[in-house]
C-alpha positions in Angstrom: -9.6 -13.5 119.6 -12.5 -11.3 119.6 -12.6 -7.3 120.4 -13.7 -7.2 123.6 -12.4 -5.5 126.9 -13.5 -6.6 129.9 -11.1 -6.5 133.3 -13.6 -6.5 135.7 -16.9 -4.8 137.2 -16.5 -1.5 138.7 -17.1 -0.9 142.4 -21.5 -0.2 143.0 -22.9 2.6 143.9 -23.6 2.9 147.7 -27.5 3.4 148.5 -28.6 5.4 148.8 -26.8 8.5 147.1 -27.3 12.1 145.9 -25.0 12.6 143.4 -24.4 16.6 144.6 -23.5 14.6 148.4 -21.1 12.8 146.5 -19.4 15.7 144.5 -19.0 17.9 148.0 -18.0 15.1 150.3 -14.6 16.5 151.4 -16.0 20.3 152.0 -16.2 19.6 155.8 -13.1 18.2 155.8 -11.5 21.0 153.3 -13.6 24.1 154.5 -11.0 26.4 153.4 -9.7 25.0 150.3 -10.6 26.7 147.4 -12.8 24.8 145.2 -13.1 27.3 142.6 -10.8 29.9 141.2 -13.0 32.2 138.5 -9.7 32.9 136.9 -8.9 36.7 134.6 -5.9 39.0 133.5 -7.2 41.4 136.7 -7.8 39.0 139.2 -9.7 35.9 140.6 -13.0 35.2 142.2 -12.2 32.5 144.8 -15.0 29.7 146.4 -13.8 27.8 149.3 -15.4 24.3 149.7 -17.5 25.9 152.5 -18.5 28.3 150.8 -19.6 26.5 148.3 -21.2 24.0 150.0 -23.2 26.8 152.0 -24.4 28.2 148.9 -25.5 24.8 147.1 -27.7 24.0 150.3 -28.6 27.6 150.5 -30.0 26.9 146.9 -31.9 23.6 147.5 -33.8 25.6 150.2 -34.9 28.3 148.1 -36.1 25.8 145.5 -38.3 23.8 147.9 -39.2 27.1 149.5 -40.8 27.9 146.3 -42.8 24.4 146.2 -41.0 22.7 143.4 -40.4 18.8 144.9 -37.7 15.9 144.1 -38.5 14.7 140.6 -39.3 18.1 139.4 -37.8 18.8 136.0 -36.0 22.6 135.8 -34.5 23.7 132.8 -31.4 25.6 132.8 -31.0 28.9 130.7 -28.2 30.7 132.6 -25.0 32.0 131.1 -21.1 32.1 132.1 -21.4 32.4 135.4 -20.3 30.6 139.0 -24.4 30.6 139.4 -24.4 28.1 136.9 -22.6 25.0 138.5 -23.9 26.4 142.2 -27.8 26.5 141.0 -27.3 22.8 139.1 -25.6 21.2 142.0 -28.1 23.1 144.4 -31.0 21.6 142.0 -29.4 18.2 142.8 -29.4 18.2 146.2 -32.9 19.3 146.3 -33.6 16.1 144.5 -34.8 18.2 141.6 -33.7 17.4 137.8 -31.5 19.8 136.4 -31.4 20.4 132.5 -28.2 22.3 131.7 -28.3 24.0 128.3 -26.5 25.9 125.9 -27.1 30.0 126.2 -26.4 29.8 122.5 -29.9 28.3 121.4 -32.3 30.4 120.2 -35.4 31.1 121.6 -37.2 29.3 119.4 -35.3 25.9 120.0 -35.4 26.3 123.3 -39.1 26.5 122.9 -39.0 22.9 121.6 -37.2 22.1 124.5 -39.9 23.4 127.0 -42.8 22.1 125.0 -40.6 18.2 125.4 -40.0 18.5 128.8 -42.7 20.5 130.3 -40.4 21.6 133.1 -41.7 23.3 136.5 -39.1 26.0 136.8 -36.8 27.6 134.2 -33.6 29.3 135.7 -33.3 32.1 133.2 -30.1 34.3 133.5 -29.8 38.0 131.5 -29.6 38.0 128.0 -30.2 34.3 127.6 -32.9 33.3 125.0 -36.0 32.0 126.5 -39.8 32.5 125.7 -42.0 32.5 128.4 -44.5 29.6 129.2 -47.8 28.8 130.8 -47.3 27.3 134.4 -43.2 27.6 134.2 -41.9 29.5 137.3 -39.1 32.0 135.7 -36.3 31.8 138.3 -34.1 34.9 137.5 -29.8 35.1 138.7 -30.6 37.4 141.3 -33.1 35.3 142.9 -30.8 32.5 142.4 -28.2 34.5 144.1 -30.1 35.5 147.5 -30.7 31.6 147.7 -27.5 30.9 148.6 -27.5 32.9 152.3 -30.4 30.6 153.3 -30.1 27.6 156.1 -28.9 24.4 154.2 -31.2 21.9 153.0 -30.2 18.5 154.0 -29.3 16.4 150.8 -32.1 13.9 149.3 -30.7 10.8 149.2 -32.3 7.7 147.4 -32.0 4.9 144.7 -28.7 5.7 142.9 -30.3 4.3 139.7 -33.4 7.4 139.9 -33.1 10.3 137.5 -30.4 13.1 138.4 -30.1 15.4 135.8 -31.0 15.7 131.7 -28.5 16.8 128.8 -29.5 17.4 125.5 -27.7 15.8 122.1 -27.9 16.2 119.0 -29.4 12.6 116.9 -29.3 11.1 114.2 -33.3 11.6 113.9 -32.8 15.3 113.4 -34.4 16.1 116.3 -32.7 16.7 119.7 -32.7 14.3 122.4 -33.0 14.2 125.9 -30.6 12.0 127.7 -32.1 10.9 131.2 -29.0 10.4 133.7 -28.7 8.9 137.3 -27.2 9.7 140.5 -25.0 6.9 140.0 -23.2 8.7 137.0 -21.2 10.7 138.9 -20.2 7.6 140.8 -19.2 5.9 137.4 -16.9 9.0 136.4 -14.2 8.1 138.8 -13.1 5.3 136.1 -11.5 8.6 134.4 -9.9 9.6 137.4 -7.0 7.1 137.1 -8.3 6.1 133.4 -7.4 9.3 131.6 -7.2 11.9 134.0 -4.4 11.2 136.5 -6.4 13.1 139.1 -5.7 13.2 142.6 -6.5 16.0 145.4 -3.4 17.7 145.0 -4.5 18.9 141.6 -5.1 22.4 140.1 -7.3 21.5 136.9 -8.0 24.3 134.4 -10.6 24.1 131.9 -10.8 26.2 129.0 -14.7 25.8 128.3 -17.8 27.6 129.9 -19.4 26.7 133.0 -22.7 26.4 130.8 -20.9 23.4 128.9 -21.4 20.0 130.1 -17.8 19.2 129.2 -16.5 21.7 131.8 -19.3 20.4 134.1 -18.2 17.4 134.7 -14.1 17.4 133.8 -13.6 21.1 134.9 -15.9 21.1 138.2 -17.7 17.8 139.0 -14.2 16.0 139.2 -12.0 18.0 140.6 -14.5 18.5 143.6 -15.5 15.0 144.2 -11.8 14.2 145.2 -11.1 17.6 146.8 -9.0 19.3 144.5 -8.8 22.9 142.9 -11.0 23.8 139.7 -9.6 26.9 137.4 -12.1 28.2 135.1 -11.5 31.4 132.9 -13.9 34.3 133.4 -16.1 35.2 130.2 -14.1 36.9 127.6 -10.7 35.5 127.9 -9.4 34.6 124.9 -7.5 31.6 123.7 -3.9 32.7 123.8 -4.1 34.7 127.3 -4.6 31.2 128.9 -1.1 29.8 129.2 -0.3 33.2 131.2 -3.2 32.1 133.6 -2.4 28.6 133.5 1.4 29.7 134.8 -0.2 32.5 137.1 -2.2 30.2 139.1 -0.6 27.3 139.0 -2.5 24.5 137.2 -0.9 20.8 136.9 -3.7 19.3 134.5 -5.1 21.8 131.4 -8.4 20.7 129.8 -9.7 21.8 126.8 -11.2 20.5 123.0 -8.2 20.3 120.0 -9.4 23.8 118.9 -8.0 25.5 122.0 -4.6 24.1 121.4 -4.4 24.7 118.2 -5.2 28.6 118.8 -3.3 28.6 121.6 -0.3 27.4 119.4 -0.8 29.6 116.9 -0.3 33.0 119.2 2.9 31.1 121.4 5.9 29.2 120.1 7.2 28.6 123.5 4.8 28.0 126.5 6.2 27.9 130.0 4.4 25.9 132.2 7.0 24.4 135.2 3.5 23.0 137.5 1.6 21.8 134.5 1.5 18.1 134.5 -0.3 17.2 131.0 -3.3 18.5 128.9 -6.6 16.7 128.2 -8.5 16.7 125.0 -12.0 15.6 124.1 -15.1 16.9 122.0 -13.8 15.6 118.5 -10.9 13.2 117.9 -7.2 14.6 118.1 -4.6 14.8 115.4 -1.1 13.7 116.0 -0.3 17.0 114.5 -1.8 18.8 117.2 -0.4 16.5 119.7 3.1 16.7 118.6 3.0 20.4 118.0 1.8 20.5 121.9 4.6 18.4 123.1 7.1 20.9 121.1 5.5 24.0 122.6 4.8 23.2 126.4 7.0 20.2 127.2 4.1 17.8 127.6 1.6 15.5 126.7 -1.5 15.5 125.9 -4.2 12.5 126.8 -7.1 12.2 124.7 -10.4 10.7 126.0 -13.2 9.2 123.7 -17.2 9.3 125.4 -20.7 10.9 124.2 -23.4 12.5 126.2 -25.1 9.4 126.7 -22.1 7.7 128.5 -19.4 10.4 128.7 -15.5 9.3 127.9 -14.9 5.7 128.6 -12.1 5.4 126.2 -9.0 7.2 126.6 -4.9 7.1 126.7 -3.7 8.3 130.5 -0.5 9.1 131.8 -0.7 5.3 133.5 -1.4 3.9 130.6 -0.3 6.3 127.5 -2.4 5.7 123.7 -0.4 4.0 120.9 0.4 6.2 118.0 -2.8 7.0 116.2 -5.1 5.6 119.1 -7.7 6.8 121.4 -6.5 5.2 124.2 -8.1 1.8 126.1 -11.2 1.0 128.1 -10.9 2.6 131.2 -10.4 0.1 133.8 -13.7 -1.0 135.2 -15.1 -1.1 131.8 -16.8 -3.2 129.6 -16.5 -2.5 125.9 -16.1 -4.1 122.5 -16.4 -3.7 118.7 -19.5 -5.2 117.4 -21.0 -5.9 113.9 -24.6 -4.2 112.9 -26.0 -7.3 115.4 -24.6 -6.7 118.3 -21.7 -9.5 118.1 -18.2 -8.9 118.7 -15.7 -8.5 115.3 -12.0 -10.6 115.5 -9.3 -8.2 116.9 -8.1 -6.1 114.1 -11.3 -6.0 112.8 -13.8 -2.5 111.9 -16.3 -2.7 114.5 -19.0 -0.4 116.2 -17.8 1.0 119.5 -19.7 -0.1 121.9 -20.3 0.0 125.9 -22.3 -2.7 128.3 -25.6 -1.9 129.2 -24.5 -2.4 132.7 -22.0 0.3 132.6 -23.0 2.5 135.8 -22.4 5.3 133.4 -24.3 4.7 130.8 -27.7 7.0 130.6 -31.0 5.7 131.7 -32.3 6.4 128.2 -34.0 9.1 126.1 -36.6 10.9 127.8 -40.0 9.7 126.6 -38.6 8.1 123.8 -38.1 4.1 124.5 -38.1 2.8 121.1 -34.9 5.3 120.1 -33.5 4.3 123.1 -33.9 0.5 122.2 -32.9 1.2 118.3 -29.2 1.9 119.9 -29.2 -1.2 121.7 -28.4 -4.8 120.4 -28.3 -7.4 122.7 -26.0 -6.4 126.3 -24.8 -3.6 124.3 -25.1 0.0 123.6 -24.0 0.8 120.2 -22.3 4.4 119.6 -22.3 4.6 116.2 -18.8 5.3 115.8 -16.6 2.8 114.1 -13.1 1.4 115.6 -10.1 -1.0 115.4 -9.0 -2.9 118.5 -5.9 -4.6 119.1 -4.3 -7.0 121.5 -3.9 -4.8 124.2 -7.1 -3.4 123.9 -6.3 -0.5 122.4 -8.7 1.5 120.2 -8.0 3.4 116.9 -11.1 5.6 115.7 -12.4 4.7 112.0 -14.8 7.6 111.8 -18.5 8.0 112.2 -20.9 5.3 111.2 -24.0 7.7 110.9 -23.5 11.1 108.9 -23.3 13.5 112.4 -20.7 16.3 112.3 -18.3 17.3 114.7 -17.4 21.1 114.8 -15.2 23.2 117.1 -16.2 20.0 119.6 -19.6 20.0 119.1 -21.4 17.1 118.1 -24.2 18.1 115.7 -26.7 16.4 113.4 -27.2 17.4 110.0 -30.9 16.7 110.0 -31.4 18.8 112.6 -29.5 21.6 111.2 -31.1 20.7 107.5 -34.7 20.6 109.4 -34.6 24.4 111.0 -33.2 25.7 107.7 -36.1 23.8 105.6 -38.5 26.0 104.0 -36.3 29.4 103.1 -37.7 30.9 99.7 -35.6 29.9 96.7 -34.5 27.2 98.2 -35.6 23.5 96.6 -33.2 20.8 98.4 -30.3 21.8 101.4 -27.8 19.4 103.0 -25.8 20.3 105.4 -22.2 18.7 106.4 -18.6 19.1 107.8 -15.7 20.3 105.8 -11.9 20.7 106.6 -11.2 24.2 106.1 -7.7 24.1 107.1 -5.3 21.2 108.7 -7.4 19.8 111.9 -10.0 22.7 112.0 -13.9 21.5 110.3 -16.8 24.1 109.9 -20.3 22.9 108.9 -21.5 23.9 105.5 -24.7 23.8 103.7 -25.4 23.3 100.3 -28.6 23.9 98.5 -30.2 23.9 95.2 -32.7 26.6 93.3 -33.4 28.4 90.7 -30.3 31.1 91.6 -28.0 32.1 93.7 -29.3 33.2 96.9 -27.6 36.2 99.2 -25.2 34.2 101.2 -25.8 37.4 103.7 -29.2 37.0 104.2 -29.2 33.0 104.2 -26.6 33.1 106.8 -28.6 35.5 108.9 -31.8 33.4 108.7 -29.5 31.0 110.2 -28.5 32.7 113.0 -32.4 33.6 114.0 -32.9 29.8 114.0 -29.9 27.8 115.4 -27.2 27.9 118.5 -24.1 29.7 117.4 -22.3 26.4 117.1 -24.7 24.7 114.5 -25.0 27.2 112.2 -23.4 26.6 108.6 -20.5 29.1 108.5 -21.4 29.2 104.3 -23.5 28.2 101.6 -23.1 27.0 98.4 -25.5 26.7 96.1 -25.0 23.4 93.6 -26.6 22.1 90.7 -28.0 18.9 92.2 -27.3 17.0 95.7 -24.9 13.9 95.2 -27.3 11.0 95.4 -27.1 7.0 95.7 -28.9 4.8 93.6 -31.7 4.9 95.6 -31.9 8.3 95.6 -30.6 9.0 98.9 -28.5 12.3 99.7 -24.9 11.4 99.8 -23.6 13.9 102.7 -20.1 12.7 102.3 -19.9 13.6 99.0 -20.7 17.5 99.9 -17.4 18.2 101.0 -15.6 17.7 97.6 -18.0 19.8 96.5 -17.3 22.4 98.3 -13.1 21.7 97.8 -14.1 21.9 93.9 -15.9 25.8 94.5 -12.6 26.8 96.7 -10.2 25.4 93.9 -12.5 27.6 91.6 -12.4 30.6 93.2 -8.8 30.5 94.0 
């Protein structure tokens, strides 16, 4: 038998569709539900549906007010704030293509950004990095803000298969892409309602993450609100063992969050209480079973782990209907259409090392990369989108993750490449040759690290501070160390994997 899921075509997408229609459908019928708790240790700021929904369509008015048109490309610079989801659905509804990003990239890739997508508007919030350009309407908070008291647009609907909204990744070019999404996404994300989730509109769902993160976008807000439930996000500056208090305080059945929040949060509580919570979720990098266990020990419940990327978001994933295997990432979500494939696109025997890979069909699956075809049909083979990741799949369609089939690194959740962290660190004086990868710096916890050659040692200070003038917070090496010569194959390509013993050699030195 060959490694391939397939139980049946999801439901289409109606026609037409807005995908921010779709996400507030129940706000007339829930006008004074609360949509969104901004959770502290002081209080709450509380959105009811209608609220909400006023301010969205408050929003998309302002925006066409100011001339910009469906199809218009905005690019999002805001920070960690409600304005965030309110001015990205609001964008939506407008018919306008929102381009969430990071507030941790520097100015100057953020520039790169702006020169790739030659947006019409930039909404810029305080603080955030963001150089000014010719012909780009700067859209500050507060003009954001007195948006949302204006008479509500009505939603533009069209082809569910048209552009909707643009996320950035990181590839394994080196540069960073632009994924183009649908409308239709949003439609294919309730496959992880029942397929990892276990979400209903009873539900209180807490995420740990930022509102400027797509993961909290869509699990945190996007899906809680399309079924009419409750979204808990923690105000800016709470730290990592003050959320089971909040997670008790305000009730949440479902917790959210990447391995690196349970692990902290683990290390500050033996015991957490937590009588309404239901089970955690878990995405961004792959799960131990120590971190699972340990979370089953300390709160009493389990945690479901969820497999996706940017261009397709989680489509493999254990639930509480259907649990993962020991040392699985789950199934297919039901609706799905996945299988292992060799290097041509042909499904490997059960059992087997494949690539993961979805069906071109998927409903979820990205439009491709913005003005970029032939990178867009490199990851394709045949009906297939190829992830690059590499798996095991057994009878029951179960998955078990084999690691990475390309060199990219995955740090505090955060998938980055190392050409693109080896490209903006190219050129520092002293330096002849860097490579950049992952290391394990402690059980279940990986930092990048770069690694350079020259004719000395170079202030680690200083290189680390170059670093931080040139990439987000979350790609930048935590260390250098300088080497002798870069690991290399016979053909004199740079052996990243063989960094990290490198760098387990200079700790074993020191120590």
């Amino acid at each position: 038998m060959l490694s391939l899921y397939d139980k049946g075509a999801f439901a289409p997408c109606p026609s037409p569709f807005n995908m921010a229609a779709h996400v507030l459908a129940h706000a007339d019928a829930l006008p004074d539900k609360i949509a969104l708790a901004v959770v502290g240790l002081s209080g709450a700021e509380r959105w009811s549906y209608a609220r909400m929904k006023a301010a969205v369509l408050g929003t998309a008015t302002g925006l066409l007010e100011l001339g910009l048109t469906p199809g218009d490309i905005v690019l999002m610079r805001l920070g960690n704030t409600v304005e965030f989801p309110i001015a990205y659905l609001g964008a939506i509804a407008a018919g306008l293509v929102p381009v969430p990003t990071s507030s941790q990239l520097t100015e100057r890739e953020v520039a790169k950004i702006i020169a790739d997508l030659k947006p019409r508007a930039v909404f810029r919030g305080t603080g955030i990095a963001c150089p000014e350009a010719d012909g780009v309407e700067m859209i500050d908070e507060a003009r954001l803000a007195g948006f949302r008291d204006l008479p509500p647009a009505a939603y533009h609907m069209g082809d569910p298969d048209r552009m909707g909204y643009i996320v950035y990744t990181s590839g394994t070019s080196g540069n960073a892409r632009a994924v183009a999404h649908a409308h239709r996404a949003i439609w294919a994300r309730q496959m992880m309602h029942t397929g990892w989730y276990g979400l209903t509109g009873e539900d209180r769902l807490m995420h740990a993450g930022a509102f400027n993160w797509t993961y909290t976008l869509g699990t945190g807000l996007m899906d809680p609100w399309s079924v009419g439930a409750t979204a808990l996000i923690p105000e800016a500056g709470v730290a990592p063992e003050a959320l089971p208090l909040l997670l008790k305080r305000h009730e949440a059945t479902i917790f959210a969050a990447a391995p690196g929040v349970y692990r902290k949060i683990m290390s500050h509580h033996e015991k957490i209480d937590l009588p309404k919570l239901r089970h955690g979720l878990t995405a961004g990098e792959k799960v131990s079973d120590h971190i699972r266990d340990d979370w089953r020990k300390h709160a009493g419940t389990e945690l479901y782990e969820a497999f996706g990327m940017s261009e397709c978001s989680t489509f493999i994933s254990g639930s509480p209907a259907r649990p993962s295997k020991p040392g699985c990432l789950g199934a297919p979500q039901e609706g799905r259409r996945v299988a292992l494939v060799s290097d041509e696109g042909e499904p490997v025997p059960l059992g087997q090392a494949g690539i993961i890979a979805i069906s071109k069909r998927d409903l979820g699956l990205m439009i491709g990369y913005l003005n970029a075809p032939e990178e867009t049909q490199a990851r394709m083979r045949g009906e297939w989108f190829l992830t690059g990741d590499l798996g095991t799949m057994d009878e029951d369609g179960q998955i078990a993750y084999s690691g990475r089939a390309d060199d990219m690194m995955n740090a505090g959740g955060y998938r980055v490449s190392p050409l693109e962290v080896e490209a903006a660190l190219a050129g520092i004086p002293g330096i002849t040759e860097i490579g950049v990868t992952d290391v394990e710096v402690k059980e279940d916890a990986r930092l990048i690290w770069a690694f350079y050659t020259g004719p000395e040692r170079l202030d680690e200070k200083e290189l680390l501070k170059i670093a931080g003038e040139r990439l987000a917070r979350y790609k930048q090496p935590r260390g250098f160390l300088h080497v002798a010569e870069m690991p290399r194959n016979p053909n004199g390509k740079l052996k990243r994997r063989d960094l990290g013993p490198l760098w387990k050699s200079a700790q074993e030195g020191a120590a």
